[in-house]
RODO-2510 file (C-alpha; in nm, 4 decimals, decimal comma):
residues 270
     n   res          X          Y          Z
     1     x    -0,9556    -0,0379     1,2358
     2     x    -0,9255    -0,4071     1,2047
     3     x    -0,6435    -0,6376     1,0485
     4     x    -0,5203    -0,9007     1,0908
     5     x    -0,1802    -1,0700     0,9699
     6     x    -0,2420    -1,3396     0,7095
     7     x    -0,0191    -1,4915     0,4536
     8     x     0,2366    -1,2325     0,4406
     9     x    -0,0706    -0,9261     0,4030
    10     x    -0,2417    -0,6891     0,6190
    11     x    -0,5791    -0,7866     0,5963
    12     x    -0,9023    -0,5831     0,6454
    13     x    -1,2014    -0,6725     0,7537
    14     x    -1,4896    -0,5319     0,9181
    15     x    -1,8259    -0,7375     1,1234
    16     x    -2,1860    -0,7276     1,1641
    17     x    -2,4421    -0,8794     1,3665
    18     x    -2,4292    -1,0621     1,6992
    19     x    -2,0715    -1,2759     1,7744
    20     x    -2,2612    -1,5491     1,9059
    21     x    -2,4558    -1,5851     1,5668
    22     x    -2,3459    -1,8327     1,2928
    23     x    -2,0575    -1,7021     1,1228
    24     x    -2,1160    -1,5886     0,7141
    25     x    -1,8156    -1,4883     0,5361
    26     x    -1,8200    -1,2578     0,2570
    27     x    -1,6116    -1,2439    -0,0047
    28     x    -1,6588    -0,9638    -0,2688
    29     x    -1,5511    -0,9699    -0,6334
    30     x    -1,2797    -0,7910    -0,8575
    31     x    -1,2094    -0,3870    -0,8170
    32     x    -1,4589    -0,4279    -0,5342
    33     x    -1,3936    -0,3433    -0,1758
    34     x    -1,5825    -0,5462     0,1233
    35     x    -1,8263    -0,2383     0,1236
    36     x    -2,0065    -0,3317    -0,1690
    37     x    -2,1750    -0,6171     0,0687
    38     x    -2,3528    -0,3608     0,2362
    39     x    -2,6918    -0,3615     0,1406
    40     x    -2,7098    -0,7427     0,2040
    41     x    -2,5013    -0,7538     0,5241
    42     x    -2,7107    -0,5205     0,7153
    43     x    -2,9861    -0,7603     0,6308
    44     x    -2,8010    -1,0774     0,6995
    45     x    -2,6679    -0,9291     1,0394
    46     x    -3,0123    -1,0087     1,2207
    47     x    -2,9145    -1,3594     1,1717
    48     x    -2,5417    -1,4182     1,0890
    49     x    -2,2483    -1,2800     1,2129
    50     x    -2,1463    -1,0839     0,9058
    51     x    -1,7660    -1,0895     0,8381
    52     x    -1,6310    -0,8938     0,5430
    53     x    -1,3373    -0,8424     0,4144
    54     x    -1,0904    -0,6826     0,1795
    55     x    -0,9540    -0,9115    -0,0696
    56     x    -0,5916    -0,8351    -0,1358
    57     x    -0,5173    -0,5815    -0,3947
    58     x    -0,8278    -0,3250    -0,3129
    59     x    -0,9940    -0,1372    -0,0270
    60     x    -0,7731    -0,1342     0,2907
    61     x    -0,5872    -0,4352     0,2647
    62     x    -0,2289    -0,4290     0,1163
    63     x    -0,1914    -0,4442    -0,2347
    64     x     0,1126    -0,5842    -0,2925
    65     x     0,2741    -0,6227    -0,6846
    66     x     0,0889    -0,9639    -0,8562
    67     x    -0,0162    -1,2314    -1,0277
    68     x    -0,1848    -1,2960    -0,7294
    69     x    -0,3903    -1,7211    -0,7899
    70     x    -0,7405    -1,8040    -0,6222
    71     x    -0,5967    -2,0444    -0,4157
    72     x    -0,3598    -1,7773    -0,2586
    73     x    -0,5968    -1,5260    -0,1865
    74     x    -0,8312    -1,8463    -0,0379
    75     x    -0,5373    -1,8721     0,2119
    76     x    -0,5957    -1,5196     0,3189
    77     x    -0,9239    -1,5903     0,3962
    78     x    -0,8427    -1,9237     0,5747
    79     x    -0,5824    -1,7192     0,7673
    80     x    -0,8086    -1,4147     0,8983
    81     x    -1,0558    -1,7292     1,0197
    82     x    -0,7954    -1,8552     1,1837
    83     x    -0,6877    -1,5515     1,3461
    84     x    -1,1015    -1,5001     1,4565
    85     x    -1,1286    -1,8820     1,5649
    86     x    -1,3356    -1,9710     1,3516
    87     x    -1,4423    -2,3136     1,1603
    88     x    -1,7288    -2,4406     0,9981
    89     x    -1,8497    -2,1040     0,8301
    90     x    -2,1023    -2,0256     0,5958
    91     x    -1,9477    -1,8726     0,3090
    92     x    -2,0605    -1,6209     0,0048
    93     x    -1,8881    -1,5320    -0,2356
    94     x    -1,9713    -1,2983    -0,5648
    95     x    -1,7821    -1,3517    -0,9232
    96     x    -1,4169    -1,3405    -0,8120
    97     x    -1,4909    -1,4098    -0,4920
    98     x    -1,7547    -1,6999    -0,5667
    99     x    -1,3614    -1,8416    -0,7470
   100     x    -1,2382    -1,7712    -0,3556
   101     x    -1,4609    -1,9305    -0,2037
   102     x    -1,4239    -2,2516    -0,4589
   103     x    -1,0587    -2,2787    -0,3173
   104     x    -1,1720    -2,2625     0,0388
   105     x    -1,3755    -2,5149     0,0417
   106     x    -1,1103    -2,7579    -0,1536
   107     x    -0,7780    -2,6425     0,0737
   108     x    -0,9376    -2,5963     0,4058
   109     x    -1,2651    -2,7600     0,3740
   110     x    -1,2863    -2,8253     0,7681
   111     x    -1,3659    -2,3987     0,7510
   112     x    -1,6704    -2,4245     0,5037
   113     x    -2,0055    -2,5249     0,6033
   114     x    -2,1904    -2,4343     0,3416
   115     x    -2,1554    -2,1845     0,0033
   116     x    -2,3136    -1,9481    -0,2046
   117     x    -2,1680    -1,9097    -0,5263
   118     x    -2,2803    -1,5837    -0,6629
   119     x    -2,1788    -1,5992    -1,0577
   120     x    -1,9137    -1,8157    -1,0796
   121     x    -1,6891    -2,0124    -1,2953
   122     x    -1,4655    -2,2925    -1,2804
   123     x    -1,2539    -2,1891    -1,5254
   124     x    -1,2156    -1,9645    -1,8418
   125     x    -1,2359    -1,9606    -2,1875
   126     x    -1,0949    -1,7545    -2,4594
   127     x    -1,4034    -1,5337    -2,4353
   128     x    -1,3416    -1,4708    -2,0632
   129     x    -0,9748    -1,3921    -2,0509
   130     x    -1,0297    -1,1601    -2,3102
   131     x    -1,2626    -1,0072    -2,0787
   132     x    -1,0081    -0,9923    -1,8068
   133     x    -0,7361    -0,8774    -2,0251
   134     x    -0,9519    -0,5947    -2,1926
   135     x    -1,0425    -0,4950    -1,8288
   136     x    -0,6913    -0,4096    -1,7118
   137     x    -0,5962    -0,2484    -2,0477
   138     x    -0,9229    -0,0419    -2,0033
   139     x    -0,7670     0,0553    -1,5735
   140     x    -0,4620     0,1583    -1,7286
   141     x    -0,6037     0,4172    -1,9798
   142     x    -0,9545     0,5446    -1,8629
   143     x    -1,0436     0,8017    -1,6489
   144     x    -1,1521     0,6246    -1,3131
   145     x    -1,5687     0,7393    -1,4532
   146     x    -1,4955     0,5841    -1,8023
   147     x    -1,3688     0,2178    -1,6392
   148     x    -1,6626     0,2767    -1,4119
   149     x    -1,9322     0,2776    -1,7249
   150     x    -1,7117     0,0018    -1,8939
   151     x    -1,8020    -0,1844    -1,5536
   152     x    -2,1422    -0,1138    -1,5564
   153     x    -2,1902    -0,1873    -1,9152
   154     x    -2,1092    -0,6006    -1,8146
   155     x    -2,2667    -0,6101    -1,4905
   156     x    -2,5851    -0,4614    -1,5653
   157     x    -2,8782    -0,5723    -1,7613
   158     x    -3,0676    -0,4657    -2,0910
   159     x    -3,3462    -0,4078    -1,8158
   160     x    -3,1409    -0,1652    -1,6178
   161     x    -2,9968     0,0539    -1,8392
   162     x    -3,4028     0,0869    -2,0097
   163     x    -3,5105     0,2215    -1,6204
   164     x    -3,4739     0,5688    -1,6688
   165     x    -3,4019     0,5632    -1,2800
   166     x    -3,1529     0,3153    -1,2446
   167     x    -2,9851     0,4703    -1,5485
   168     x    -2,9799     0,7927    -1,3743
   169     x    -2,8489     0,5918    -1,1084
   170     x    -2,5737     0,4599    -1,2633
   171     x    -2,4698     0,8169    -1,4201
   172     x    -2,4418     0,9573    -1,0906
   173     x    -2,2245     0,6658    -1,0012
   174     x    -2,0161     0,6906    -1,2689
   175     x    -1,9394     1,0787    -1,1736
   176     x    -1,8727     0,9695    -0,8166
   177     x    -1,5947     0,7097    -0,9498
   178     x    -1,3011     0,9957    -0,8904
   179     x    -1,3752     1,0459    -0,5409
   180     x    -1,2821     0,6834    -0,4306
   181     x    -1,0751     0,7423    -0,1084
   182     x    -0,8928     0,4089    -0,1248
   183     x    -0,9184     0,3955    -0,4978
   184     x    -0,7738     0,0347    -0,6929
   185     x    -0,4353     0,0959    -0,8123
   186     x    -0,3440    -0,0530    -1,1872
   187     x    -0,1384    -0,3328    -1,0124
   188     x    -0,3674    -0,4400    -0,7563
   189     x    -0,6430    -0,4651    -1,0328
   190     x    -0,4045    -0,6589    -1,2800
   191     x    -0,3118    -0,8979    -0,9902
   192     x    -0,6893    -0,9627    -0,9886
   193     x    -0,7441    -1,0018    -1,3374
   194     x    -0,4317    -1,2946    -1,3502
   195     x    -0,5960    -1,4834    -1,0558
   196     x    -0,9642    -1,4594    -1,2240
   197     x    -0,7535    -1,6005    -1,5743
   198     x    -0,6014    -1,8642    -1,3941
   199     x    -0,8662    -2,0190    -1,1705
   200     x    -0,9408    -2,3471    -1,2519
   201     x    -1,0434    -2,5847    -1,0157
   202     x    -1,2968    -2,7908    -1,2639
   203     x    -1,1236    -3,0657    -1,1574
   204     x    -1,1534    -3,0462    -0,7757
   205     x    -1,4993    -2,9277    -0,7332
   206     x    -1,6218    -3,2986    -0,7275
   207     x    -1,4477    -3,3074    -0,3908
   208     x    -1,6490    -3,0552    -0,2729
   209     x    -1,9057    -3,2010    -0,0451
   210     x    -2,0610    -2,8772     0,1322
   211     x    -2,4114    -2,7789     0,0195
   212     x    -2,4074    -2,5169    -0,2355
   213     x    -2,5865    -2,2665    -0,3820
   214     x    -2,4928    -2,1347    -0,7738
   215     x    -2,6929    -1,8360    -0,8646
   216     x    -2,7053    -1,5663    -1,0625
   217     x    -2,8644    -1,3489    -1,3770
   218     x    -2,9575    -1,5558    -1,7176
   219     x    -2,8429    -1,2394    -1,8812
   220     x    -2,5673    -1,2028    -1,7797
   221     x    -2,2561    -1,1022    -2,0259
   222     x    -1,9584    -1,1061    -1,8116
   223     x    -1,9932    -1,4325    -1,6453
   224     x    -2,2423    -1,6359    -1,8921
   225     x    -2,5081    -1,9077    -1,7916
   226     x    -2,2657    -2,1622    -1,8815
   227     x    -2,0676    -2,1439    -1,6327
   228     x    -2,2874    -2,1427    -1,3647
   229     x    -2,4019    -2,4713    -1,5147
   230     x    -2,0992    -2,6120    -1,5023
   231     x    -2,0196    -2,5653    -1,1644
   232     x    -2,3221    -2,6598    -1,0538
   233     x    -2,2881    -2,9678    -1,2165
   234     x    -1,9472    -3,0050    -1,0917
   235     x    -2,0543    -2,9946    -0,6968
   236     x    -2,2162    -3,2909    -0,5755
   237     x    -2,4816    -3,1316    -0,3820
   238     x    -2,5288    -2,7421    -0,5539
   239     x    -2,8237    -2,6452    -0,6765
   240     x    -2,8724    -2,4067    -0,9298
   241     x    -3,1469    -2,0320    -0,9386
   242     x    -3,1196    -1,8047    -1,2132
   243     x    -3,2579    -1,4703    -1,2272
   244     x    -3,4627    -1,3567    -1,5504
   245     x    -3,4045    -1,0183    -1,6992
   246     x    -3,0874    -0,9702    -1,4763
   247     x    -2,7531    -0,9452    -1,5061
   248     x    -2,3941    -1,0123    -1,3573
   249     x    -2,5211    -0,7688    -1,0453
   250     x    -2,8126    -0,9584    -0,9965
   251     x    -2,8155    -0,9344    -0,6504
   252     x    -2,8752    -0,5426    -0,6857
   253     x    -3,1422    -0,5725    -0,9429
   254     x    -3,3573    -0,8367    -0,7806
   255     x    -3,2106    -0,6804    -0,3922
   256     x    -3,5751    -0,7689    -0,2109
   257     x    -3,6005    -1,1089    -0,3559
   258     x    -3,2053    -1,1789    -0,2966
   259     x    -3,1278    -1,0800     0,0401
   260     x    -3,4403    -1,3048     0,1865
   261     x    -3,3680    -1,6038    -0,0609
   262     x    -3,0089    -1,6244     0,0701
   263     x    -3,0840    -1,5868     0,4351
   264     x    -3,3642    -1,8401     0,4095
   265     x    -3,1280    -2,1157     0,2140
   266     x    -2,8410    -2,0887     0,4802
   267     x    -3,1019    -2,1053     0,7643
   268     x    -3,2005    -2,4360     0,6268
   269     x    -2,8187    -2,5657     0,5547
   270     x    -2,6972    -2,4507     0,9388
***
């Protein structure tokens, strides 16, 4: 079982792929544990060396009482690469993470060769902490398969829910949402939600010199076109793909274009 000691946390992680390949770290979004990369790690893995982790608050890694801040949990990060050896890494990060990986690249931006910023934002509006503040009221009173559909219903698409087998899909996921053996506690969720509120680093991504990648779903609810606009127009060298018909889980819904569209992007940025 891997961990490591960083900023004052046990962190988790986990690898794939070769450990003389390229180094891609992955950094998942809020409620999610580092599993949640798996359908695009074992495809990545035949080129990068895969390393995933835990953000604080969920999964295996501690989960100690909040607000956590962006530029904290980007420390975390900085520290388990530190603890591996590693500099100059690719990094990917998805909705909370993408926020991560935003403060990686401006505090230690020796670590960061390149990024993919998987629906991200700079900062929020009103709209968007009421999002985040509606999501922890919603942890503290559903049943672990009712915050499941409330999930489902922003990061899915009007295209999803109308495929009778995804929908079926995402039913059976729903019903699974109980069984969680390392499920998110209220805290470690709410700790989150204050670090997705407060992120704001509008300001400092003009500093940011790393190719980057912003992409993600023009229908997406949770985190809307606009911001991935203005981040991409924040970032001196980012470039910008949006999926049609998809969502904030665009990466799942469009999986066979995705996985081959990122690899082939940080081939030509290593």
């Amino acid at each position: 079982m891997p961990f490591v000691q960083t900023n004052g946390i046990n962190f988790y992680y986990e690898e794939r792929g070769a450990a003389n390949a390229e180094p891609l770290l992955l950094i998942m979004g809020i409620t999610a544990a580092g599993g949640v990369w798996e359908p695009h790690a074992s495809y990545w893995a035949n080129d990068f060396r895969c390393i995933i982790g835990d953000n604080r608050g969920v999964g295996k890694t501690d989960k100690p009482q909040g607000p956590y801040s962006t530029a904290q949990m980007a420390d975390d990060y900085a520290g388990l690469l530190d603890a591996l050896g590693l500099e100059n890494v690719h990094v990917v990060g998805c909705s909370m993470g993408s926020t991560i990986a935003q403060q990686l690249a401006v505090r230690h931006p020796k670590k960061v060769r390149s990024l993919v910023l998987m629906c991200p934002w700079a900062r929020c509006d009103n709209a968007a902490k009421a999002i985040f503040t509606h999501m922890m009221h919603c942890k503290a009173r559903f049943r672990p398969e009712e915050f499941s559909l409330y999930i489902q219903q922003l990061i899915y698409s009007k295209s999803s829910w109308d495929n009778e087998q995804t929908a079926t899909e995402l039913e059976a996921g729903r019903a699974q949402a109980g069984l969680d053996p390392f499920p998110q506690p209220l805290h470690g969720l709410e700790g989150q939600a204050a670090a997705c509120i407060s992120h704001n680093a509008l300001a400092d991504l003009p500093n940011v010199t790393q190719p980057t990648l912003v992409i993600g779903g023009r229908e997406d609810i949770f985190t809307p076109v606009w911001m991935a606009e203005e981040v991409t127009n924040a970032i001196p060298n980012a470039e910008l793909f949006l999926y049609e018909k998809a969502g904030h889980i665009f990466h799942f819904e469009h999986l066979d274009d995705f996985n081959p569209r990122v690899k082939e992007w940080l081939i030509q940025h290593s």
